[in-house]
C-alpha positions in Angstrom: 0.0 0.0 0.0 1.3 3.5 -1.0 -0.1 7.1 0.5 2.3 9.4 -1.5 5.7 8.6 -1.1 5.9 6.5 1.8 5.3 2.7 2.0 2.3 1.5 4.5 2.3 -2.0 6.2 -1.1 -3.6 5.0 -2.8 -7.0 6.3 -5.2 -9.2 4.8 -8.4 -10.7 6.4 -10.3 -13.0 5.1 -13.9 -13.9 6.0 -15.8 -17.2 4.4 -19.3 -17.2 4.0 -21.1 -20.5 6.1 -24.0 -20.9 3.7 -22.0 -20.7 0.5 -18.3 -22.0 1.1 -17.3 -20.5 -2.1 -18.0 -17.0 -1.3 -14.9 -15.5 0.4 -14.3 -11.8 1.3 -10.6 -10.1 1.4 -10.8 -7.2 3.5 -6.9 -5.1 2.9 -6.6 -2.9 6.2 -4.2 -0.5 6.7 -1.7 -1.9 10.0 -1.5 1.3 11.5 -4.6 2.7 12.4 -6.7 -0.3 11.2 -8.2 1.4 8.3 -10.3 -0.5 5.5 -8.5 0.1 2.2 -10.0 -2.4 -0.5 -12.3 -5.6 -0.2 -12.7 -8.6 -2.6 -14.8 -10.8 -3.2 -14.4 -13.8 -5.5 -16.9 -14.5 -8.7 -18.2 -17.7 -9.4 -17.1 -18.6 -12.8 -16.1 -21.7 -14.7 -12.7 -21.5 -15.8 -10.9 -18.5 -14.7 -11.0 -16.8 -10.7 -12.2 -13.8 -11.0 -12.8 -10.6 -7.8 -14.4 -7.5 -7.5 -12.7 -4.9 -6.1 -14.4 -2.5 -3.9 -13.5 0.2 -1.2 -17.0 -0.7 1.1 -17.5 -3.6 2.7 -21.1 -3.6 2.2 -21.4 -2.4 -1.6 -19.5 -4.9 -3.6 -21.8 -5.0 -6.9 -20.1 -4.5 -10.0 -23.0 -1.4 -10.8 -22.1 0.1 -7.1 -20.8 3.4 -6.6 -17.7 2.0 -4.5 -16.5 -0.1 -7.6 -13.1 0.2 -8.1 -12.4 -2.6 -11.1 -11.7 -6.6 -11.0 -9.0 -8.8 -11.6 -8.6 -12.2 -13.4 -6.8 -14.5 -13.6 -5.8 -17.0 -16.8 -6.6 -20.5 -16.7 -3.8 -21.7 -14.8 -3.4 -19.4 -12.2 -0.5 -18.1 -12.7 -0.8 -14.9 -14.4 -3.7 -11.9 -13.4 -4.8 -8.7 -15.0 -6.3 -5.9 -13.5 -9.3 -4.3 -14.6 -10.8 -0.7 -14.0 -14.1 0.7 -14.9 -12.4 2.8 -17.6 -14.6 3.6 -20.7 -14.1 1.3 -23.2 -11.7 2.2 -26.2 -14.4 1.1 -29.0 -17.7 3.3 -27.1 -15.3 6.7 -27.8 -16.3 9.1 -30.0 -13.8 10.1 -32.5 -14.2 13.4 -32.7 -13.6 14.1 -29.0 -10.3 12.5 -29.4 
């Protein structure tokens, strides 16, 4: 975790859902005050892992105002992009550019 140009100690909680064992929260809080930073929360989906990224605990929909972007991973495992809501490149209109 960065805040301008000093380094902050982070740690990582993470809380399982009982009903749906598949569900799992990360909550990222900052070590020296205790601070919420980010939460995650893993999608369900067939092939890849896939979390939404979110700065509420509460909000964690992909429509939600407290959306910050997702990340996925490839098939393996071994590799993950990052994903902002960003407008997408083909939805521009040319002439603004």
């Amino acid at each position: 975790c960065f805040e301008g140009p000093e380094m902050r100690l982070c740690y990582i909680k993470r809380i399982k859902d009982v009903k749906s064992n598949s569900w799992v929260k990360y909550l990222m809080h900052s070590q020296q005050d205790d601070k919420l930073l980010l939460v995650a929360r893993r999608r369900k989906r067939s092939n890849v892992s896939e979390f939404v990224i979110s700065i509420s605990a509460d909000d964690l929909s992909r429509h939600g105002g407290s959306f910050l972007g997702s990340m996925r991973s490839n098939f393996l495992g071994t590799q993950y992009c990052v994903y902002d809501k960003g407008i997408n490149p083909d939805e521009i209109d040319p002439t603004i550019v």
